[in-house]
N, C-alpha and C positions, 0 to 999 in steps of 0.2 A: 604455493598455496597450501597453507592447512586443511584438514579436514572441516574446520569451522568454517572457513571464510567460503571453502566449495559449496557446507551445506546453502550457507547465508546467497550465494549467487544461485543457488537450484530455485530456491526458494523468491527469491527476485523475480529468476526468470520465468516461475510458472506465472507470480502475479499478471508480471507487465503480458503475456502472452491471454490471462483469462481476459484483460479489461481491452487487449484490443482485439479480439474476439466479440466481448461484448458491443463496441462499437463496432464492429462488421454486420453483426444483428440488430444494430439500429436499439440497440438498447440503451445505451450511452450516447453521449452525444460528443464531437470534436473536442471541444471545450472542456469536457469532464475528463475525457481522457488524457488533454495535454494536463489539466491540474494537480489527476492520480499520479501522472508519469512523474512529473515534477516533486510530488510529495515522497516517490518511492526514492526517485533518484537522489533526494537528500536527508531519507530517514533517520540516519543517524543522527539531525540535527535536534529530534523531535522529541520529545516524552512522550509515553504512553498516551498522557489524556487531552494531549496536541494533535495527534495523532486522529484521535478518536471524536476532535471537535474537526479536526480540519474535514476528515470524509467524511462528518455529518453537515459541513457549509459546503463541499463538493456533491454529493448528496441529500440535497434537502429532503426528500422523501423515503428515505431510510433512516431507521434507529438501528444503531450502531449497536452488536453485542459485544458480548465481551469478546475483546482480541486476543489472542496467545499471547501470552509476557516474555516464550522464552527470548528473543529479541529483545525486551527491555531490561530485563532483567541484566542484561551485561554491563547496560548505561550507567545502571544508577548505583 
């Protein structure tokens, strides 16, 4: 494993650890959580503003800011 592909899993792994956190606090719900997991576990597949629509229909009550590009930036 490169340095890239380490940072890229550290960074995975904090997400998927914040959002099932957030649903152990009843902040999230089953369902958002299986959708996030699902969306992270196939990121690569995504665009930026794929990305950014899908957590905004996982999240309806959130406006999306801006995301970090460095992750997209390698896609495109």
């Amino acid at each position: 494993m490169n340095n890239s592909q380490g940072i890229h899993l550290k960074i995975f792994s904090a997400f998927c650890s914040h959002y099932h956190d957030l649903k152990k606090e009843g902040k999230i719900s089953q369902q958002q959580l299986e959708e996030v997991s699902e969306l992270l576990d196939n990121l690569e597949k995504y665009s930026y503003e794929e990305v950014k629509n899908k957590l905004e229909e996982i999240f309806p009550d959130y406006e999306a800011q801006e995301l970090p590009r460095y992750y997209f930036s390698r896609q495109q």
